[in-house]
ZATOR-950494 format. One line per 10 residues: number of its first residue (from 1); their letters; for each residue x, y, z of C-alpha. Coordinates in pm, 1 decimal, padded with zeros to 6 digits, m for minus. Example, Ala and Ser with C-alpha at 12.3 -4.5 7.8 and 13.67 -1.06 7.14 Angstrom:
BEGIN
1	as	01230.0/m00450.0/00780.0 | 01367.0/m00106.0/00714.0
***
This chain:
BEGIN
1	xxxxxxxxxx	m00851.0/m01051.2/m01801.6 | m00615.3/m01073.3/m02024.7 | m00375.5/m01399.8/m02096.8 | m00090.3/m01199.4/m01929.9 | m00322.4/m01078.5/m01637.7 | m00391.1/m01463.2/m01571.7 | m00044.4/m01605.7/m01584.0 | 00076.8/m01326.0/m01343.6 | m00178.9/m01445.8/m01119.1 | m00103.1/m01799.1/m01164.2
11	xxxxxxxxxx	00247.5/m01723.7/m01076.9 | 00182.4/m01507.8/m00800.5 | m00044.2/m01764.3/m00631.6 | 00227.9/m02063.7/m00701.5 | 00470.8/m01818.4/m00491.6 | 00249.9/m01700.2/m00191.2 | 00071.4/m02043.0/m00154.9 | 00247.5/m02289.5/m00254.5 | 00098.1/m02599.7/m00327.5 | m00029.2/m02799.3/m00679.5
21	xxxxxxxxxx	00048.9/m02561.8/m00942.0 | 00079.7/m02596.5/m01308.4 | 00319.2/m02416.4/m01586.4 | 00142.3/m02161.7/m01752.6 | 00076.0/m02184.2/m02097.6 | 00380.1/m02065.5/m02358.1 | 00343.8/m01690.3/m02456.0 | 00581.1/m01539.6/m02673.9 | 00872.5/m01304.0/m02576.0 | 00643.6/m01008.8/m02577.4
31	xxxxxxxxxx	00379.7/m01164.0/m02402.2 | 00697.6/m01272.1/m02141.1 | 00835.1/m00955.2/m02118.8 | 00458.8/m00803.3/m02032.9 | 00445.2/m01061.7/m01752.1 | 00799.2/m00970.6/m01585.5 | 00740.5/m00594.3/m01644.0 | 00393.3/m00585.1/m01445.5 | 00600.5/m00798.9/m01168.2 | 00810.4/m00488.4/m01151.4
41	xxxxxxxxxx	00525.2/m00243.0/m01145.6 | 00358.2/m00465.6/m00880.4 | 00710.0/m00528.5/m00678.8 | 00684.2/m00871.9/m00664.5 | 00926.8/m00977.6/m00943.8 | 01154.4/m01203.7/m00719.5 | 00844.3/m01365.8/m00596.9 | 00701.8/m01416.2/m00999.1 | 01053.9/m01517.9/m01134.6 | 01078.4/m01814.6/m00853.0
51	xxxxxxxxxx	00781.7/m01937.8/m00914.5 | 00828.4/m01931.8/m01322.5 | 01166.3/m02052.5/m01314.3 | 01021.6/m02368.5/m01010.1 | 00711.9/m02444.1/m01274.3 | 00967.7/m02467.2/m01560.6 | 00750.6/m02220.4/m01714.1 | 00935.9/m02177.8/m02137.7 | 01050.7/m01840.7/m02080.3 | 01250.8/m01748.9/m02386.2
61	xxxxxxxxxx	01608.2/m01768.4/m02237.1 | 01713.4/m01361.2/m02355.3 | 01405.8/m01284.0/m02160.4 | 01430.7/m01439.4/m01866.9 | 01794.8/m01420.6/m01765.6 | 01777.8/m00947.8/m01751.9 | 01488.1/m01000.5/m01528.6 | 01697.9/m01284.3/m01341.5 | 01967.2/m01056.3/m01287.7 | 01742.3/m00766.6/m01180.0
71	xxxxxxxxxx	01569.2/m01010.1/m00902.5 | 01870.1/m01110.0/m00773.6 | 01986.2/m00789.2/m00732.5 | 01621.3/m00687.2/m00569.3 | 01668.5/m00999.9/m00295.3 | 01985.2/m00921.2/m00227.5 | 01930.3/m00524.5/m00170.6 | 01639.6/m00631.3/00081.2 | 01881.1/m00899.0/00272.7 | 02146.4/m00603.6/00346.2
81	xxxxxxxxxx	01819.9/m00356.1/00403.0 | 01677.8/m00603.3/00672.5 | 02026.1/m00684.4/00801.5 | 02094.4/m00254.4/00864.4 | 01725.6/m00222.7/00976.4 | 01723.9/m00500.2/01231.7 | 02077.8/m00369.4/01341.8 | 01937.0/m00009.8/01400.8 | 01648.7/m00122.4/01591.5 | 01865.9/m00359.8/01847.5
91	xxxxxxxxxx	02032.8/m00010.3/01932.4 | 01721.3/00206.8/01986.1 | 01642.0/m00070.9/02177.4 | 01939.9/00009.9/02390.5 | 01873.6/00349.8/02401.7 | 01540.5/00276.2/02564.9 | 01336.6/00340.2/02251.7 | 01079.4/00087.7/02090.7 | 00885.6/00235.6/01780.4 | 00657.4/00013.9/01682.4
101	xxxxxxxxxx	00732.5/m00190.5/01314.0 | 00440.1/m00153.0/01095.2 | 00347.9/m00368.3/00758.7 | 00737.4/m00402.4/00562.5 | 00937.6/m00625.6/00787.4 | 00613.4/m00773.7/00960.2 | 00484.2/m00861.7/00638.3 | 00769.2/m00963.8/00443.9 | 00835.4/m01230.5/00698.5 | 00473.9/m01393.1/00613.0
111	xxxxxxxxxx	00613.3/m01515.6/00289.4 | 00786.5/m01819.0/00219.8 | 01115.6/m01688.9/00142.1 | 01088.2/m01321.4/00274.8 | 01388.3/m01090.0/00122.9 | 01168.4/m01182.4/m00235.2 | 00882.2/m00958.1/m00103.1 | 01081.7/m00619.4/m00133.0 | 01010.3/m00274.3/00090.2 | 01146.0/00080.8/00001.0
121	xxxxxxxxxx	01126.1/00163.4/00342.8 | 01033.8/00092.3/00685.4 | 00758.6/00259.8/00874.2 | 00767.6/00279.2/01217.8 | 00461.7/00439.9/01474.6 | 00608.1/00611.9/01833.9 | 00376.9/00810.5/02085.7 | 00262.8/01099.3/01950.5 | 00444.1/01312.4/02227.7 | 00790.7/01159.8/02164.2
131	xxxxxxxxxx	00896.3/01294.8/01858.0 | 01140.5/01522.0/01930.7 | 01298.8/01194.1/02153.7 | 01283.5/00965.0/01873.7 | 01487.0/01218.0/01632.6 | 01780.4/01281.8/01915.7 | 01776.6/00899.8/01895.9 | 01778.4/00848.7/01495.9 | 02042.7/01137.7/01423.1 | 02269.4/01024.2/01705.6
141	xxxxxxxxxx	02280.4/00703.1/01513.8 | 02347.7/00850.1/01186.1 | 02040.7/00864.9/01054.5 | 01996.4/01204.9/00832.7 | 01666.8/01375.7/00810.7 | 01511.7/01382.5/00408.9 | 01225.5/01625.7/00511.2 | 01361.0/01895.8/00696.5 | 01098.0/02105.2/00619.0 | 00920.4/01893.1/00921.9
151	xxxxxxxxxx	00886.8/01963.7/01255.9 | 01006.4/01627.8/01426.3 | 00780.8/01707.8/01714.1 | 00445.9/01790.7/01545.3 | 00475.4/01636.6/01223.5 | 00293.4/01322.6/01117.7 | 00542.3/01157.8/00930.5 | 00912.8/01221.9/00893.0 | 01164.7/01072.3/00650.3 | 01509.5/00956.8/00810.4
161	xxxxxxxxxx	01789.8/00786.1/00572.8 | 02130.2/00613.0/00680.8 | 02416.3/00790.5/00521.8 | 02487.0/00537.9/00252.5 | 02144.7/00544.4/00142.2 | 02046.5/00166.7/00249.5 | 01802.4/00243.3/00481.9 | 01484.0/00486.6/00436.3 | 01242.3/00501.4/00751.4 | 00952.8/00690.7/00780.0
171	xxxxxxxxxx	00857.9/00735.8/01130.9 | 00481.4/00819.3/01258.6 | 00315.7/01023.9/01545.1 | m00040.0/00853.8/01397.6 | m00076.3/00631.4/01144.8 | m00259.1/00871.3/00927.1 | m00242.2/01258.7/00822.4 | m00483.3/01380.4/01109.9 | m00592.0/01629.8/00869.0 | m00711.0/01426.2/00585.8
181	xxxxxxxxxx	m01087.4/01472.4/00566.5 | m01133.5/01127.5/00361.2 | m00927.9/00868.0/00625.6 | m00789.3/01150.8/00922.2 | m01017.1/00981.5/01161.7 | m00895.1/00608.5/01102.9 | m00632.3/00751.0/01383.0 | m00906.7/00685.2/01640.8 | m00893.0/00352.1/01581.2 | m00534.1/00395.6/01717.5
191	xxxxxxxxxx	m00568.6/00545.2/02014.4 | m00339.5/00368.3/02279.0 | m00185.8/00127.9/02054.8 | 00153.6/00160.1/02178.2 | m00014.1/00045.3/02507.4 | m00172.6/m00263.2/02340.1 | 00149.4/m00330.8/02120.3 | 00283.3/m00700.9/02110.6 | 00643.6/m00868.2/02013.2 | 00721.5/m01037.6/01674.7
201	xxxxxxxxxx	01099.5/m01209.2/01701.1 | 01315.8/m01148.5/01304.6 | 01602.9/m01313.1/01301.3 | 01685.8/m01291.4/01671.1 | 01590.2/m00948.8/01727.4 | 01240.6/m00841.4/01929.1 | 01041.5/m00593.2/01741.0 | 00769.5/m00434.0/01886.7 | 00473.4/m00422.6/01642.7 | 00091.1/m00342.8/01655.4
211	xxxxxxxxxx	m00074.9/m00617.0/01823.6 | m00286.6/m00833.2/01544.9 | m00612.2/m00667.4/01555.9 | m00510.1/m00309.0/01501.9 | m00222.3/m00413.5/01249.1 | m00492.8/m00597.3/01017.9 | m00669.8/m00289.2/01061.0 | m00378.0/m00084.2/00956.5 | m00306.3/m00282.9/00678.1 | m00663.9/m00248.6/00521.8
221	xxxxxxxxxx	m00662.2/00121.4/00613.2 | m00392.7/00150.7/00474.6 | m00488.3/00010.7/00146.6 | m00795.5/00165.8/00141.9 | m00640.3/00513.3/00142.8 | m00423.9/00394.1/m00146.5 | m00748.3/00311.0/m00312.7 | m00889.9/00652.5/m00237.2 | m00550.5/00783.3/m00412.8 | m00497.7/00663.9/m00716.2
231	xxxxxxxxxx	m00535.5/00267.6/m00618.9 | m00311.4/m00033.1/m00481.2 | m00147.7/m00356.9/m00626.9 | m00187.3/m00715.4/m00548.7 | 00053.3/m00717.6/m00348.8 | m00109.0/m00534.4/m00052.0 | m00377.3/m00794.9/m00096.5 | m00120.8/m01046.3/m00045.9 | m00004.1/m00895.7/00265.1 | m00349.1/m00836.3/00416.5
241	xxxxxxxxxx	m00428.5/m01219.4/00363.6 | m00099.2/m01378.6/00457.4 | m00137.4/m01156.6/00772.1 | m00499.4/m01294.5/00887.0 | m00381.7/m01619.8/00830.3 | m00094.5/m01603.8/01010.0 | m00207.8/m01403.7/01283.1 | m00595.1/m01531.5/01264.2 | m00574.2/m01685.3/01659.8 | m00465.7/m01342.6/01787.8
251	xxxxxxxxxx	m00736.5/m01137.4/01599.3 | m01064.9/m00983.0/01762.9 | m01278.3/m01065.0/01515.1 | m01555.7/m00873.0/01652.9 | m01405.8/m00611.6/01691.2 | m01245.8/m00614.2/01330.9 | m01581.6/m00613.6/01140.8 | m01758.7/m00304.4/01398.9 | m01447.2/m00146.5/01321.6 | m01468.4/m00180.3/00914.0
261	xxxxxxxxxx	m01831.6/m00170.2/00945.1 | m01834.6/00198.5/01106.8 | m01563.0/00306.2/00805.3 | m01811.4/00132.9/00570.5 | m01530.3/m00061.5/00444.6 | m01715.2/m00411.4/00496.7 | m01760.4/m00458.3/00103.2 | m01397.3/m00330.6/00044.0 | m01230.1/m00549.2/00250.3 | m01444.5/m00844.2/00128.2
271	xxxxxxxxxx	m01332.1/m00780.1/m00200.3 | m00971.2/m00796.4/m00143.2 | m01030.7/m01107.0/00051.6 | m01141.8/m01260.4/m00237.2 | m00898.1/m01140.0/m00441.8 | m00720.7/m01351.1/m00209.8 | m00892.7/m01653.1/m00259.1 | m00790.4/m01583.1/m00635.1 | m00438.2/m01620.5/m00485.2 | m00510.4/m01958.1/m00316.9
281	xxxxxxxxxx	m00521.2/m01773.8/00025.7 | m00834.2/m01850.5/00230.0 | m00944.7/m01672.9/00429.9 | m00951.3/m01779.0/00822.8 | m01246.1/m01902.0/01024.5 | m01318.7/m01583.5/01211.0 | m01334.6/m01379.8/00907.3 | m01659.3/m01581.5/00758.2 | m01859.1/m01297.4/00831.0 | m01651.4/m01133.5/00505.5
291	xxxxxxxxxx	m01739.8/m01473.2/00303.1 | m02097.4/m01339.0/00354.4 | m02051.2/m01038.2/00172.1 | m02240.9/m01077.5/m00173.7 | m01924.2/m00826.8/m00367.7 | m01814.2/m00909.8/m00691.9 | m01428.5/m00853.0/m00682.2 | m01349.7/m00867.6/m01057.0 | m01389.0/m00476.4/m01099.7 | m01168.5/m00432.3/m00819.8
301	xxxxxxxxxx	m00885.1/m00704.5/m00943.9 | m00833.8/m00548.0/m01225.7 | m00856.0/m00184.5/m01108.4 | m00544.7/m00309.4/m00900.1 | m00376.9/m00490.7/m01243.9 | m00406.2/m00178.6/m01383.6 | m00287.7/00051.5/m01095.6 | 00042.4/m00102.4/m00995.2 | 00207.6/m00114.0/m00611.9 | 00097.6/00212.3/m00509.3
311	xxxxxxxxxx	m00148.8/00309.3/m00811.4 | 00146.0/00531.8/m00944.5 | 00121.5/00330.9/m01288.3 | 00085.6/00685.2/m01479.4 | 00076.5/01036.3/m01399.2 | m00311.4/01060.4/m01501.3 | m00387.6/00744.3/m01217.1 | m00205.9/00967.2/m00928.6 | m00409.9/01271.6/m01055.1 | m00720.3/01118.4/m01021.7
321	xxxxxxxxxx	m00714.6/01103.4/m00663.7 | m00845.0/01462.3/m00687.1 | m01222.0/01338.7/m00806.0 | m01183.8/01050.2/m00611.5 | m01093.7/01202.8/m00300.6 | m01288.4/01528.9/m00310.7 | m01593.1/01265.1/m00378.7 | m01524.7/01063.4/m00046.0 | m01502.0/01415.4/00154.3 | m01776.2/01560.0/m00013.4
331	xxxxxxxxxx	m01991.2/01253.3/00048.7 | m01895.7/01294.5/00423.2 | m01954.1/01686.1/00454.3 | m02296.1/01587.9/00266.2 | m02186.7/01714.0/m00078.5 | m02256.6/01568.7/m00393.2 | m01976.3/01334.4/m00508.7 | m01974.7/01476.8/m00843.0 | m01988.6/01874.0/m00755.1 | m01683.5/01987.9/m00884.6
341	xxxxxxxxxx	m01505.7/01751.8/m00983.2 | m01364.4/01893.4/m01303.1 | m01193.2/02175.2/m01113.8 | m01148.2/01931.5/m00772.5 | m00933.8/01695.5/m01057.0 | m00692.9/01993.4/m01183.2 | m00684.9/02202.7/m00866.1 | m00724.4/02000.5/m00558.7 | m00692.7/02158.8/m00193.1 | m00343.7/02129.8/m00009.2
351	xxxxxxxxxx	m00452.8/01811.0/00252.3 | m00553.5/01611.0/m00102.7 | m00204.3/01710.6/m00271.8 | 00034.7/01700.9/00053.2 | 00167.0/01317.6/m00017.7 | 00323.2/01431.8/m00318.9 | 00385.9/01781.4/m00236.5 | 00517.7/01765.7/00179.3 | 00632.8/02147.3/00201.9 | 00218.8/02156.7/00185.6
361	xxxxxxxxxx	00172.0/01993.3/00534.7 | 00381.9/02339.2/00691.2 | 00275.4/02611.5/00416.7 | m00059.2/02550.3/00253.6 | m00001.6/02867.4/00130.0 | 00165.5/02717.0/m00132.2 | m00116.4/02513.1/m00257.9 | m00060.2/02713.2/m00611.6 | 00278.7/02641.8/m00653.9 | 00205.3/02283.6/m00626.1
371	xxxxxxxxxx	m00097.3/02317.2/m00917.4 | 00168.4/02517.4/m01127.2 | 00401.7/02187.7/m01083.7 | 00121.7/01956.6/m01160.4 | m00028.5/02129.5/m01471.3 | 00324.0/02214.4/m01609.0 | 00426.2/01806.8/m01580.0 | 00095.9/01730.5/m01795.0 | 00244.1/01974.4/m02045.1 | 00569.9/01790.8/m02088.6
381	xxxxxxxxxx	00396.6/01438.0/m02116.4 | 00145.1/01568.2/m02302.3 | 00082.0/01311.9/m02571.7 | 00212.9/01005.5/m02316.2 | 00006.5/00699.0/m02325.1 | m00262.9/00723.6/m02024.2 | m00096.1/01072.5/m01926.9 | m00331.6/01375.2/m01980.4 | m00583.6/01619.2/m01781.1 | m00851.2/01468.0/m01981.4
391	xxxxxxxxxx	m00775.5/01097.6/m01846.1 | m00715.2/01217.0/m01530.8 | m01056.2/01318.4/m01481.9 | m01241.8/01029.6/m01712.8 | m01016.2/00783.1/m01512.5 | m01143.5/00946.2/m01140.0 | m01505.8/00954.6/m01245.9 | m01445.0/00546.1/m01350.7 | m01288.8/00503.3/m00993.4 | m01542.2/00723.9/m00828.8
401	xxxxxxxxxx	m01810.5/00483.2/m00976.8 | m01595.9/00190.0/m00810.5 | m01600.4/00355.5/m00507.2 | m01940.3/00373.6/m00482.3 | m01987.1/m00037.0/m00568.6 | m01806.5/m00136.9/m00316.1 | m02025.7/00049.9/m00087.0 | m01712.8/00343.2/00032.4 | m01953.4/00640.5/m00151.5 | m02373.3/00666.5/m00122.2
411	xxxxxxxx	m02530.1/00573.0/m00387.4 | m02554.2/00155.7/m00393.7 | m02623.2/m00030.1/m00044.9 | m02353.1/m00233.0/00049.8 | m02152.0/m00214.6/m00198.0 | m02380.7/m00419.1/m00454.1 | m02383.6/m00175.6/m00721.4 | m02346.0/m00364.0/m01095.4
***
């Protein structure tokens, strides 16, 4: 860890659990600007300024006051997206329609001031046969479609946007591609949860949302196919823990750990639980049986440090989802996780490339196009810091080997690999 590493921690954890917290020790300008500019990478800056500016942390004044005006303008683009979201949903409501509110505004409300804890979009899960119903409901309301290419009535996901451009929703028959061979069957963990779904009140307005076991779930699902990508930020650990705490009395947690124990995610989600405790958020009673877990979560820390909100921090990190990826479904078709993973890295099959590449969902057949696109874009930042073919790879085969420590590949038991 680096000094910059540590006092973005120590800020994050002064503005997620507040409490007893000290300024962090003077940097200089640079070492400032460092802090600030992984803050934006991670998208917590509002929540890292706050807690700076509330420690009195000496943050050189021409530093602090551009990032200043950027949070401000951050909080106050998630106060008008909330406002037009929570407006939309009171009139599907009316319309007879309740999609269900996953992680975004369910999440942001667990912090302590919520508009600092910023979403690009909202995601919302419907029944998988009411597709077609939901986008009669969206476009009559103004909403325009961003991924026509998408059948509304078969597709997994499709993108909706209000005219002005506030508002971006991505709406869900499951909660993940069906067809993924590394995390398609996490969807049948899902089965009926419309049926089981419970109500969390925003600012006056009901939401229906995934009731608390399948929504922590979801949310470490959900990470853990960002980690199968090209990695996730702190700031999906932050949600995951906030969420168990807040919603500990309502989760099965039985049920939780037979559920990450078939996914052999048990040493995964231990790790980002103590990540957590890094963050001054403690885990709840019922989830002791991930205190148990003997997982060292430094490697994974700072594979998240490194990988920003999504693991987009370079080109080379989103690339490497091809070893990393093609490992986990090779490992579950009974392949070796390294056999081909030079070609799997530079030319990976159309379910692996179809989050970045969504015509690929309705024309596989296109699969080529998409490596053209991708091998043509290492040309042109050929020579970038930590964006090149040859990182790419060295950078999945690093993650591959993380992978397997925290028990998600063969190769270590439980996850205790050193």
């Amino acid at each position: 860890m680096t000094a910059r590493d540590e006092i973005f921690l120590r800020l994050l954890r002064a503005a997620v659990a507040p409490g007893a917290s000290e300024a962090p020790e003077a940097l200089t300008a640079e070492g400032w600007t460092e802090v600030f500019a992984m803050a934006e990478r991670h998208h917590v800056l509002p929540l890292v300024l706050d807690a700076a500016h509330r420690l009195e942390a000496e943050v050189p004044e021409p530093v602090f006051r551009p990032y200043q005006r950027r949070a401000m303008r951050l909080v106050s683009l998630q106060a008008a997206k909330t406002a037009a979201f929570l407006e939309l949903y009171r009139g599907l409501t009316r319309d007879g329609r309740t999609p269900l509110v996953m992680k975004g505004l369910i999440c942001r409300q667990l912090y302590p001031q919520p508009d600092f804890r910023f979403s690009a979009d909202e995601d919302l899960l419907i029944p998988p046969d009411q597709g077609e119903a939901y986008h009669a409901a969206l476009t009559a309301r103004g909403m325009k479609v961003v991924t026509p290419e998408r059948d509304p009535a078969t597709a997994q996901e499709v993108g909706y946007a209000s005219p002005d451009g506030l508002l971006y929703l991505e709406v869900h028959r499951y909660p993940f591609p069906p067809d993924s061979g590394a995390y398609g069957s996490f969807d049948d963990y899902f089965a009926g949860a419309c049926g089981r779904a419970v109500t969390a009140r925003v600012s006056g307005v009901d939401l229906k949302t995934l009731e608390p076991t399948d929504h922590l779930f979801y949310l470490v699902c959900h990470a853990l196919k960002h980690f199968l990508h090209g990695g996730f930020g702190v700031r999906q650990a932050c949600d995951i823990c906030l969420f168990a705490r807040a919603w500990r009395d309502g989760v099965d947690w039985r049920r939780l750990e037979a559920q990450l124990t078939q996914i052999r995610a048990l040493p995964f989600t231990a790790a980002v639980f103590a990540v957590g405790r890094r963050l001054g958020l403690e885990p709840p009673v019922g989830a002791a049986f991930l205190k148990k877990r003997a997982v060292d979560p430094e490697p994974l820390l700072e594979d998240m440090l490194d990988a920003g909100v999504y693991g987009a921090s370079t080109l080379s990190r989103r690339h490497s989802g091809g070893v990393t990826l093609g490992a986990v479904e090779g490992a579950r078709r009974g392949a070796s996780p390294r056999r081909g993973s030079v070609t799997r890295a530079l030319f990976p099959p159309a379910s692996s490339l179809a989050e970045r590449y969504p015509f690929l969902k309705t024309r596989p057949a296109l699969v080529p196009t998409a490596w053209l696109h991708r091998l043509v874009t290492y040309a042109r930042t050929r020579g970038g810091e930590g964006d090149s073919a040859a990182e790419a790879l060295r950078l999945g085969r690093q993650r591959t080997r993380l992978l397997r420590r925290y028990g998600l590949l063969p190769g270590a038991p439980d996850g205790t690999e050193k």
